[in-house]
mmCIF file as gemmi writes it, N, C-alpha and C atoms, coordinates in Angstrom:
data_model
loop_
_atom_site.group_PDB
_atom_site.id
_atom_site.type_symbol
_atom_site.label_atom_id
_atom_site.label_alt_id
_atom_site.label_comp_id
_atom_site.label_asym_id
_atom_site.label_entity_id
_atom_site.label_seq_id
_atom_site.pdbx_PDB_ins_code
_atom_site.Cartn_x
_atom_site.Cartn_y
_atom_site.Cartn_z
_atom_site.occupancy
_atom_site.B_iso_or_equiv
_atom_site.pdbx_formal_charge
_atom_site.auth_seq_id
_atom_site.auth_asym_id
_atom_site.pdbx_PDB_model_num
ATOM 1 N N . UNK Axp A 1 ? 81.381 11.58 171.439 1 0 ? 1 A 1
ATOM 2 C CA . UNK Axp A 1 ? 80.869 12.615 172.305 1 0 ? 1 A 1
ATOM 3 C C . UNK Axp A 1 ? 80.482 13.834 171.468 1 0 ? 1 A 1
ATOM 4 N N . UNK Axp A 2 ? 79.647 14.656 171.837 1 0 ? 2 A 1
ATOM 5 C CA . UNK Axp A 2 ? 79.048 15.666 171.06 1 0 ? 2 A 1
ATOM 6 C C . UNK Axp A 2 ? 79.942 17.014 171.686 1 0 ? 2 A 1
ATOM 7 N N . UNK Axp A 3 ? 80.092 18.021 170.996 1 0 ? 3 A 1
ATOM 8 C CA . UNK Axp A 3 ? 80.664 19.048 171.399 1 0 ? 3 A 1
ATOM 9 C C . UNK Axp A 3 ? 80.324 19.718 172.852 1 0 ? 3 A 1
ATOM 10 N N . UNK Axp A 4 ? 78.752 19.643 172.601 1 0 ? 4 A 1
ATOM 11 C CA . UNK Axp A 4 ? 78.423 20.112 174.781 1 0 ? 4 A 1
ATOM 12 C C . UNK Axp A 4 ? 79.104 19.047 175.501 1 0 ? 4 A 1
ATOM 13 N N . UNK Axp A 5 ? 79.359 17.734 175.151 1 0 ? 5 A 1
ATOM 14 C CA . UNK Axp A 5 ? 79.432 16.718 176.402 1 0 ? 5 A 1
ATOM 15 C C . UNK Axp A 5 ? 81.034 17.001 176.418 1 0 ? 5 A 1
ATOM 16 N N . UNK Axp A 6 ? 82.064 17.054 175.785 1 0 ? 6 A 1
ATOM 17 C CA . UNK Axp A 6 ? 83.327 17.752 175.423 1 0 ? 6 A 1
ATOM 18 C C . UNK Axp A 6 ? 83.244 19.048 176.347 1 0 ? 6 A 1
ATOM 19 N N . UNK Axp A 7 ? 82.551 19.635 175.813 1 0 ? 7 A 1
ATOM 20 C CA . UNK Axp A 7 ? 82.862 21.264 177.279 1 0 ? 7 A 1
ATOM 21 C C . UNK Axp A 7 ? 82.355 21.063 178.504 1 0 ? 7 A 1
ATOM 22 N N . UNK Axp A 8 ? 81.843 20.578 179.363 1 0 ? 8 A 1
ATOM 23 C CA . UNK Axp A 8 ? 81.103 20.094 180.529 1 0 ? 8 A 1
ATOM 24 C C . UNK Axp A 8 ? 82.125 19.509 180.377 1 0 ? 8 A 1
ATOM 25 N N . UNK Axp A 9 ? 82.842 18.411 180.025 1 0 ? 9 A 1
ATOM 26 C CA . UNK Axp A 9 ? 83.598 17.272 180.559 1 0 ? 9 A 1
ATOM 27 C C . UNK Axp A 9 ? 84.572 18.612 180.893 1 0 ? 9 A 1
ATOM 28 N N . UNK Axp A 10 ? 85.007 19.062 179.934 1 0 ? 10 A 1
ATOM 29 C CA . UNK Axp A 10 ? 86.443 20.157 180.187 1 0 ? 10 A 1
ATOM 30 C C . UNK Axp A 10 ? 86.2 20.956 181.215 1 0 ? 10 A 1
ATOM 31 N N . UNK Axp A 11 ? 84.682 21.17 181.666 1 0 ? 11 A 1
ATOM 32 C CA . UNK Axp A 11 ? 84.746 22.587 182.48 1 0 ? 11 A 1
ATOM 33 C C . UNK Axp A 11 ? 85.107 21.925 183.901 1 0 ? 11 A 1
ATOM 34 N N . UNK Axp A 12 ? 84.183 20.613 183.879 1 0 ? 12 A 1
ATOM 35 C CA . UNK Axp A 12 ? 84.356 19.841 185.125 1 0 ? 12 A 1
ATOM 36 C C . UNK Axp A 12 ? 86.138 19.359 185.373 1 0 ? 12 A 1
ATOM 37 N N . UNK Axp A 13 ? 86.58 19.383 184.759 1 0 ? 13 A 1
ATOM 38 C CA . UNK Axp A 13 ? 87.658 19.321 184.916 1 0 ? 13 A 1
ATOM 39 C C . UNK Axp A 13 ? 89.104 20.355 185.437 1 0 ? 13 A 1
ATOM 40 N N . UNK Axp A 14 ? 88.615 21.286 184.846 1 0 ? 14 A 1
ATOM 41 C CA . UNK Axp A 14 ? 89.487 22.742 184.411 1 0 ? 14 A 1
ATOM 42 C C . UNK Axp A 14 ? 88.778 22.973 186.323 1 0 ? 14 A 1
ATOM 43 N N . UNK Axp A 15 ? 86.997 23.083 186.476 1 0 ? 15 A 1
ATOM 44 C CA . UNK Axp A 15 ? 86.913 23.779 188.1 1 0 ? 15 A 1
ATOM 45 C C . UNK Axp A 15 ? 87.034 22.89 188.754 1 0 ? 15 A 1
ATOM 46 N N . UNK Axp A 16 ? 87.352 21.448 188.666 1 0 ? 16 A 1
ATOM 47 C CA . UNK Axp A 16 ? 87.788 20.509 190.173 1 0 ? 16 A 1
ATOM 48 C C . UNK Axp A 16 ? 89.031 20.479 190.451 1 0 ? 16 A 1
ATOM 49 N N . UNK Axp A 17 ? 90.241 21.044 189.168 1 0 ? 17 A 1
ATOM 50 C CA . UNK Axp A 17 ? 91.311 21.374 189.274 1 0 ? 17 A 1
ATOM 51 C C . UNK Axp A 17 ? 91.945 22.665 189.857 1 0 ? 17 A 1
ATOM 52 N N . UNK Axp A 18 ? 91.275 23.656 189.678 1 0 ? 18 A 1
ATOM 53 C CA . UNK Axp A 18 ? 91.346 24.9 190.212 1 0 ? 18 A 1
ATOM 54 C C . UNK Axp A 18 ? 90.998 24.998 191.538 1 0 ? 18 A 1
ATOM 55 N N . UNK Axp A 19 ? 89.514 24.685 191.873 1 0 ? 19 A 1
ATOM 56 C CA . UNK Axp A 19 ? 89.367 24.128 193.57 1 0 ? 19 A 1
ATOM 57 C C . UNK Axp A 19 ? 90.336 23.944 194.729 1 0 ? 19 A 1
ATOM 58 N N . UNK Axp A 20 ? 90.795 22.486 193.908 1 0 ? 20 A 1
ATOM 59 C CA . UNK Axp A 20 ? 92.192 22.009 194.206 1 0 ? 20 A 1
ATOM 60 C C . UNK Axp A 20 ? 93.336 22.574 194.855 1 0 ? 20 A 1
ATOM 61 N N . UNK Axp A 21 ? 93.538 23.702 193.557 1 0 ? 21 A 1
ATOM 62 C CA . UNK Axp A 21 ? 94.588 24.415 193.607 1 0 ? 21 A 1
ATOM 63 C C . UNK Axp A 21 ? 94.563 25.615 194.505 1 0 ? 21 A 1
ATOM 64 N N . UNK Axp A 22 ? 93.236 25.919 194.893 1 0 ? 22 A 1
ATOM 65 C CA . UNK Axp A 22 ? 92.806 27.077 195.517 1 0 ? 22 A 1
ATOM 66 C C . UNK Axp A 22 ? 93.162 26.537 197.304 1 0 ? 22 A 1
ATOM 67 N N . UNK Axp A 23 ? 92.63 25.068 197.972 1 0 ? 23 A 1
ATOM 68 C CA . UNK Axp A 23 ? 92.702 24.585 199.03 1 0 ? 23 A 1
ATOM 69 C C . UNK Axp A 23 ? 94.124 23.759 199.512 1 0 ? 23 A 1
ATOM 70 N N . UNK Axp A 24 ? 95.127 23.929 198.212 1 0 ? 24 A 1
ATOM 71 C CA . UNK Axp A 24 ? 96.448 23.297 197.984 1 0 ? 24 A 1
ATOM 72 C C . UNK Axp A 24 ? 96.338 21.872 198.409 1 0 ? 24 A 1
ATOM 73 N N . UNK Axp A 25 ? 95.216 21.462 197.502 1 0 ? 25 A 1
ATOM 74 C CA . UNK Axp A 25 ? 95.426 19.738 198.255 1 0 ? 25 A 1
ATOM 75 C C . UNK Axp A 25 ? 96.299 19.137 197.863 1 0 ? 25 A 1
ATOM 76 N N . UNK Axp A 26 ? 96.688 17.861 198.524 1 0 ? 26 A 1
ATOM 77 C CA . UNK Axp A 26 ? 97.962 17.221 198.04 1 0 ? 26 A 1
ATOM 78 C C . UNK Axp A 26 ? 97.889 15.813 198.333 1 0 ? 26 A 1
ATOM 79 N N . UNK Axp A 27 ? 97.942 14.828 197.636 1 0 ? 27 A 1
ATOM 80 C CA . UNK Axp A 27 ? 98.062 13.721 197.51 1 0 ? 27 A 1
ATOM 81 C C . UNK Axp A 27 ? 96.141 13.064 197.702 1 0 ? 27 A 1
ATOM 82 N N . UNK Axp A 28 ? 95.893 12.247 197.983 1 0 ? 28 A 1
ATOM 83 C CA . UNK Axp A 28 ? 94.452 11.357 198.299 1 0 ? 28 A 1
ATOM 84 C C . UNK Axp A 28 ? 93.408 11.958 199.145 1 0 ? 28 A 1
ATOM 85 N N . UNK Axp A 29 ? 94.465 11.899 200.583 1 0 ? 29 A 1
ATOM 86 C CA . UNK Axp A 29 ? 93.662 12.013 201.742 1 0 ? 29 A 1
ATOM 87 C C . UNK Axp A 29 ? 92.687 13.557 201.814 1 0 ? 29 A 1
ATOM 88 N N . UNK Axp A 30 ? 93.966 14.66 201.373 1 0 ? 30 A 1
ATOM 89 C CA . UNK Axp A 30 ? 93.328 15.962 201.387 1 0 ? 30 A 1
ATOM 90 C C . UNK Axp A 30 ? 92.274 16.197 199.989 1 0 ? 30 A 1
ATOM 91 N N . UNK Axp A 31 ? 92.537 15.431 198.829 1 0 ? 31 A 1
ATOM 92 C CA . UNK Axp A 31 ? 91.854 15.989 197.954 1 0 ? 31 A 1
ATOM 93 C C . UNK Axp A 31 ? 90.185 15.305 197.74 1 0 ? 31 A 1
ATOM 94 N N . UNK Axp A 32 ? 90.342 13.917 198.957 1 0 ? 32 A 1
ATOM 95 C CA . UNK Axp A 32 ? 88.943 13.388 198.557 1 0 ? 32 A 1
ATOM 96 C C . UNK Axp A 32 ? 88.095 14.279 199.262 1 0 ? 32 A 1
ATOM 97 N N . UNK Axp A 33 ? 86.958 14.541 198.275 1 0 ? 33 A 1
ATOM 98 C CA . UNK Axp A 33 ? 85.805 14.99 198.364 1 0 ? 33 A 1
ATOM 99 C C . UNK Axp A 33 ? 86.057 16.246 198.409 1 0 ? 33 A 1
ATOM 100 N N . UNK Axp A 34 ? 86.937 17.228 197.398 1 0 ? 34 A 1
ATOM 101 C CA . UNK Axp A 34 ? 87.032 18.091 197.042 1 0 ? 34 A 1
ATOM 102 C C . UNK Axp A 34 ? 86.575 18.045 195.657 1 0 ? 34 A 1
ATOM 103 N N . UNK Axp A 35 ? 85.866 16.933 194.923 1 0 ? 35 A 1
ATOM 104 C CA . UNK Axp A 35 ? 85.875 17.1 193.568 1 0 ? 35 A 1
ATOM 105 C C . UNK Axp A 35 ? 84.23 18.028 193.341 1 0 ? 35 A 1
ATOM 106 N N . UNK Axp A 36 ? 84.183 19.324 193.425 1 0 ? 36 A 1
ATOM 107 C CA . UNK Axp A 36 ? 82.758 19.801 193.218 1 0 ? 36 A 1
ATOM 108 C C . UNK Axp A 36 ? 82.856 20.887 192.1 1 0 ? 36 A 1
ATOM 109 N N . UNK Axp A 37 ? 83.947 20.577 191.751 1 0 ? 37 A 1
ATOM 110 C CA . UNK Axp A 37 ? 83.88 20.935 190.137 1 0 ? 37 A 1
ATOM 111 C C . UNK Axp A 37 ? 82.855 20.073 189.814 1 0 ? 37 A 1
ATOM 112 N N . UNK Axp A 38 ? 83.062 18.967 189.367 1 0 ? 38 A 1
ATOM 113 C CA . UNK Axp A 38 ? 82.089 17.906 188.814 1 0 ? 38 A 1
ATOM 114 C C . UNK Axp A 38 ? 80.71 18.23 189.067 1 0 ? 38 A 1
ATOM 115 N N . UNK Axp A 39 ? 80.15 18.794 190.207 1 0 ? 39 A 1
ATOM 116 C CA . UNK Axp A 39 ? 78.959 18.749 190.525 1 0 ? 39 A 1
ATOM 117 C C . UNK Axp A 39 ? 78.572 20.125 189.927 1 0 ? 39 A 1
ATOM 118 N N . UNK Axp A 40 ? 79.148 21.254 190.015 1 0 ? 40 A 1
ATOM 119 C CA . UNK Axp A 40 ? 78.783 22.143 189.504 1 0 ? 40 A 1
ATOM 120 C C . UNK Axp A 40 ? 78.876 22.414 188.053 1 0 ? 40 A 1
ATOM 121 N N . UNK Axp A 41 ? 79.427 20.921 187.471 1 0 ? 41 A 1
ATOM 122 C CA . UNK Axp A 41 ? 79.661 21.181 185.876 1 0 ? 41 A 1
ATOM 123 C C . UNK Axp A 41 ? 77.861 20.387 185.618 1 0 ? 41 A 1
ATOM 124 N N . UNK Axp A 42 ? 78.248 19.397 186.272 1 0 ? 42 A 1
ATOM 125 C CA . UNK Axp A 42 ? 76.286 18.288 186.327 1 0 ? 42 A 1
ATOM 126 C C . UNK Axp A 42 ? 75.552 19.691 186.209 1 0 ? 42 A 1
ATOM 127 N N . UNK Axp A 43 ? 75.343 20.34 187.3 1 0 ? 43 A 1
ATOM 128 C CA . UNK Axp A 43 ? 74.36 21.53 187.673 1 0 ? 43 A 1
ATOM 129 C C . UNK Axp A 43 ? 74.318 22.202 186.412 1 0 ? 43 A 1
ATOM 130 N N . UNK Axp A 44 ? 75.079 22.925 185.642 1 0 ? 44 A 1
ATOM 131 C CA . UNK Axp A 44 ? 75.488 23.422 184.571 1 0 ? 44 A 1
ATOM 132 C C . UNK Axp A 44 ? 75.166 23.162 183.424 1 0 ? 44 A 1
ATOM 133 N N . UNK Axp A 45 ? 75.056 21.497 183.125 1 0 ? 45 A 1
ATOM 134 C CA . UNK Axp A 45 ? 74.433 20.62 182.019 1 0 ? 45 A 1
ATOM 135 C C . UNK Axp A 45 ? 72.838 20.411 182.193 1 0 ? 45 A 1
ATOM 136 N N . UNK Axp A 46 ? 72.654 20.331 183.633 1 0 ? 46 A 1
ATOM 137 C CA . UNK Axp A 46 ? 71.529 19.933 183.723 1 0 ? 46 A 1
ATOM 138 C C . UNK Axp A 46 ? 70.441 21.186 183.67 1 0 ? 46 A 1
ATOM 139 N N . UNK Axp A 47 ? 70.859 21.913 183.896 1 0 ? 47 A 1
ATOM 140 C CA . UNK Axp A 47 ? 70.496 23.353 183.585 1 0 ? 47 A 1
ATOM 141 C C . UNK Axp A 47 ? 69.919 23.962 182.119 1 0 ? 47 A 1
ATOM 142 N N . UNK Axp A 48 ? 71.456 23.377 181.079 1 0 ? 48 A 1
ATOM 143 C CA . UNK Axp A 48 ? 70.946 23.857 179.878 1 0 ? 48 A 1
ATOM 144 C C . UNK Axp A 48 ? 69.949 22.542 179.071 1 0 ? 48 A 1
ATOM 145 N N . UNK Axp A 49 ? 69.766 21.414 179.401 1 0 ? 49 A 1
ATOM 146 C CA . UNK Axp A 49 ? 69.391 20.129 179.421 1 0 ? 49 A 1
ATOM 147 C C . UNK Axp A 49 ? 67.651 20.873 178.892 1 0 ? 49 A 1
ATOM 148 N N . UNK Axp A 50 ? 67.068 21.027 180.679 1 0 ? 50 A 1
ATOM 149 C CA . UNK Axp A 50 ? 66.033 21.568 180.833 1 0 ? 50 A 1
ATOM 150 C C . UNK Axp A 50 ? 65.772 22.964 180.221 1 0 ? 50 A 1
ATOM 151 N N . UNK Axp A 51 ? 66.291 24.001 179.677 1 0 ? 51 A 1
ATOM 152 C CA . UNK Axp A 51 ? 66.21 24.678 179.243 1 0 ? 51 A 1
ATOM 153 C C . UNK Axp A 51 ? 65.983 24.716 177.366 1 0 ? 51 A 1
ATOM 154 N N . UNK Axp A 52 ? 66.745 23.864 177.197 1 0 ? 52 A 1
ATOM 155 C CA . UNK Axp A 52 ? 66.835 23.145 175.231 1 0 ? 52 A 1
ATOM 156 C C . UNK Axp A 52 ? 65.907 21.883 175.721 1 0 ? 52 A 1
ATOM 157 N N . UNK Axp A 53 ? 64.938 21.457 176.74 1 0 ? 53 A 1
ATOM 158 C CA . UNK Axp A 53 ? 64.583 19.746 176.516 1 0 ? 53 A 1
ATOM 159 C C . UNK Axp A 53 ? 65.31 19.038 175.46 1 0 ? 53 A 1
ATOM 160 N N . UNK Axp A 54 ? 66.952 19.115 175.433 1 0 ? 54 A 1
ATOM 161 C CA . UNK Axp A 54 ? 67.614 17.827 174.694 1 0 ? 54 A 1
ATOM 162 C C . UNK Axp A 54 ? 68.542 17.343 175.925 1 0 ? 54 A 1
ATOM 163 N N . UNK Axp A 55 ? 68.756 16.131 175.874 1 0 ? 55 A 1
ATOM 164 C CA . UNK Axp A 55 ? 70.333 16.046 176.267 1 0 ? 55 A 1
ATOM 165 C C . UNK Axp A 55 ? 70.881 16.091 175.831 1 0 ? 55 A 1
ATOM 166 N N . UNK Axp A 56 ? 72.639 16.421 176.68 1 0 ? 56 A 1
ATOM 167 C CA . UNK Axp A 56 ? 73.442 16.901 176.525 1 0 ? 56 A 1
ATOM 168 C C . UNK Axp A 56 ? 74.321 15.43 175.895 1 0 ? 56 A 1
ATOM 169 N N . UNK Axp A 57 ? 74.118 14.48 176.827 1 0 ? 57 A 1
ATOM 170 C CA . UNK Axp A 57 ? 74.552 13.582 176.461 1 0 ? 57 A 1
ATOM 171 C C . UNK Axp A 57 ? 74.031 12.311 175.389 1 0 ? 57 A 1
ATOM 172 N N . UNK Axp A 58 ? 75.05 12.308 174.547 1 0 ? 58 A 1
ATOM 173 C CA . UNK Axp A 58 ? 74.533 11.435 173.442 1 0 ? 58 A 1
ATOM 174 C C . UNK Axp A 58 ? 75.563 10.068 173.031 1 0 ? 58 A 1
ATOM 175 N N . UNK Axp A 59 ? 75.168 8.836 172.653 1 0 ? 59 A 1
ATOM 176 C CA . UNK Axp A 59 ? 76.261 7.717 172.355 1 0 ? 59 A 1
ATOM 177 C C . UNK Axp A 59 ? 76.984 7.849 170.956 1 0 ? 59 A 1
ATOM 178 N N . UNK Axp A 60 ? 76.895 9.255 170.533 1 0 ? 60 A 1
ATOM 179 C CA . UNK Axp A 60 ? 77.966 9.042 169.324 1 0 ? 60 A 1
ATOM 180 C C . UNK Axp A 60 ? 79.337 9.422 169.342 1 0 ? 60 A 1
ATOM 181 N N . UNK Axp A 61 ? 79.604 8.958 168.767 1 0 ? 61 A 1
ATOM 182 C CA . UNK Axp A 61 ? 81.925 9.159 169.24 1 0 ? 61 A 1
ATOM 183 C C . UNK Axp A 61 ? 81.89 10.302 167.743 1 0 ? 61 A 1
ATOM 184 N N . UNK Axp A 62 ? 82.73 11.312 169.006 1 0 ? 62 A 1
ATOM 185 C CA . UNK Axp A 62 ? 83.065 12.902 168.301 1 0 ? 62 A 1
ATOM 186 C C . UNK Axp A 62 ? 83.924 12.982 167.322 1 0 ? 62 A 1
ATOM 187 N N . UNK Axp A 63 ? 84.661 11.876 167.517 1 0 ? 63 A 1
ATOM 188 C CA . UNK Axp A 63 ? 85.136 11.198 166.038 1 0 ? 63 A 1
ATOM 189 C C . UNK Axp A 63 ? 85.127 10.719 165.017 1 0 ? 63 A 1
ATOM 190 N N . UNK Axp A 64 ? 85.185 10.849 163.979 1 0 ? 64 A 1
ATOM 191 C CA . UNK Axp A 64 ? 85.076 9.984 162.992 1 0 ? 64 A 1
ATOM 192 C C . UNK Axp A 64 ? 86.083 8.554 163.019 1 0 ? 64 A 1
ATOM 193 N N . UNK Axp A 65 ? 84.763 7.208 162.679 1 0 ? 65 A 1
ATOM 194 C CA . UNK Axp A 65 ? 85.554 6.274 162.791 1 0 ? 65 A 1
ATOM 195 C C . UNK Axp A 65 ? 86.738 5.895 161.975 1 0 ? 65 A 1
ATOM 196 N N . UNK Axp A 66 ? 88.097 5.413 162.241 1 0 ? 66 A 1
ATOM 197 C CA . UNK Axp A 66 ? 89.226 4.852 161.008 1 0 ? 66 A 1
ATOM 198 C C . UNK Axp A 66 ? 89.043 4.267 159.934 1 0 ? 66 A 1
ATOM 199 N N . UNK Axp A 67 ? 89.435 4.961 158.8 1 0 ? 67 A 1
ATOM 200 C CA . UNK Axp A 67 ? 89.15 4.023 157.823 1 0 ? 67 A 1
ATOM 201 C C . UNK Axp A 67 ? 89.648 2.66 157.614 1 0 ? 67 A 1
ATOM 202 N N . UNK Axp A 68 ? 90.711 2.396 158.145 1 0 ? 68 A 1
ATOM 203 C CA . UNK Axp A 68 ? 91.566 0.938 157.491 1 0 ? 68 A 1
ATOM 204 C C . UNK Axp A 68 ? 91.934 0.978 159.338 1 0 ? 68 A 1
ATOM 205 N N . UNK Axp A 69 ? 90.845 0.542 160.165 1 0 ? 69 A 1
ATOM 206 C CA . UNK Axp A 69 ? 91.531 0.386 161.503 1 0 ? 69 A 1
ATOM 207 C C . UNK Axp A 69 ? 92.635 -0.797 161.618 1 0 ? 69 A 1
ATOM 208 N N . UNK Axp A 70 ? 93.417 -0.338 162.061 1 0 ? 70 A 1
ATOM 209 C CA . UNK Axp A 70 ? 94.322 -1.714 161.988 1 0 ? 70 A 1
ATOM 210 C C . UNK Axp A 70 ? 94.11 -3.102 162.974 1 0 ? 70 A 1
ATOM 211 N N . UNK Axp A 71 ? 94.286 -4.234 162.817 1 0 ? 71 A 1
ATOM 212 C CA . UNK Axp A 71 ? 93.773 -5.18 163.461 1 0 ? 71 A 1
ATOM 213 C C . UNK Axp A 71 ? 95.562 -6.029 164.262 1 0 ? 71 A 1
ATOM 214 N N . UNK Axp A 72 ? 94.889 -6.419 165.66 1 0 ? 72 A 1
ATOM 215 C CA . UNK Axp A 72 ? 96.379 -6.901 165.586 1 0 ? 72 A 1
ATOM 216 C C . UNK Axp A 72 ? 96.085 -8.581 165.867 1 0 ? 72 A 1
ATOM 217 N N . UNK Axp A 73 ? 97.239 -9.255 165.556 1 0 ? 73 A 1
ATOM 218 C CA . UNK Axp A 73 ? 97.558 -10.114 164.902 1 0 ? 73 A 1
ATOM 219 C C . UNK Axp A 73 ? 97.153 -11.388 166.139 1 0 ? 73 A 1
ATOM 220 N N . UNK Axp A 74 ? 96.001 -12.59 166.743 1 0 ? 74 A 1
ATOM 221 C CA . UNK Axp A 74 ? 96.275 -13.102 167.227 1 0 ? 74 A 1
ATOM 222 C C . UNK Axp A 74 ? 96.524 -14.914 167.218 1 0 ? 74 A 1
ATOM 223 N N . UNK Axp A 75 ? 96.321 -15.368 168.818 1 0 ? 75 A 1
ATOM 224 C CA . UNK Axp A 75 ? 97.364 -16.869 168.195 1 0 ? 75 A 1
ATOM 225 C C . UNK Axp A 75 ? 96.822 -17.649 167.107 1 0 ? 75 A 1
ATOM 226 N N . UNK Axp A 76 ? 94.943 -17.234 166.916 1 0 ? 76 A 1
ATOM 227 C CA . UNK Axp A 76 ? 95.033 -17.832 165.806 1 0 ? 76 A 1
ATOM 228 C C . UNK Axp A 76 ? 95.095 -17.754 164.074 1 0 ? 76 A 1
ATOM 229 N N . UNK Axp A 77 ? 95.257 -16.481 164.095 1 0 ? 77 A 1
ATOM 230 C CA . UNK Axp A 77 ? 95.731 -15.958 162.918 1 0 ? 77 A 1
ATOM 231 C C . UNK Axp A 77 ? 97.149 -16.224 162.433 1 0 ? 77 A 1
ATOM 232 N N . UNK Axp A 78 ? 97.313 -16.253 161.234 1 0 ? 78 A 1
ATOM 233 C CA . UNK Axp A 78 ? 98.234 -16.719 160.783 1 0 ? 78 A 1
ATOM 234 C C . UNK Axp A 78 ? 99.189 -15.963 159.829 1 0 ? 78 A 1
């Protein structure tokens, strides 16, 4: 993930949680379709999207890959 797709993910997260917390939902029933954090984080991306013509979103991992990933062991390995 690229550093914008990292903050949008966080913001959408941080305001569907706060929302939340603002309408005291609690458990399933009250909190479905309270998630508009999410939509206003989309709005937000899609915003600066059109504004830079890049996307925000890209398929590279924000990580660097392992050097010696470890492999685990199966039935037919020996």
């Amino acid at each position: 993930m690229s550093e914008a797709e990292l903050i949008f993910t966080a913001l959408a997260e941080l305001s569907t949680r706060q929302i939340a917390e603002s309408v005291e939902a609690t458990g399933c029933r009250k909190f479905r379709g309270r998630g508009k954090g999410r939509t206003d984080s989309q709005e937000a991306r899609l915003d600066l999207e059109n504004k830079t013509g890049k996307s925000v979103v890209t398929g590279e991992n924000f990580l660097p890959p392992p050097r010696n990933p470890k492999r685990l062991k199966g039935k037919n390995d020996e």
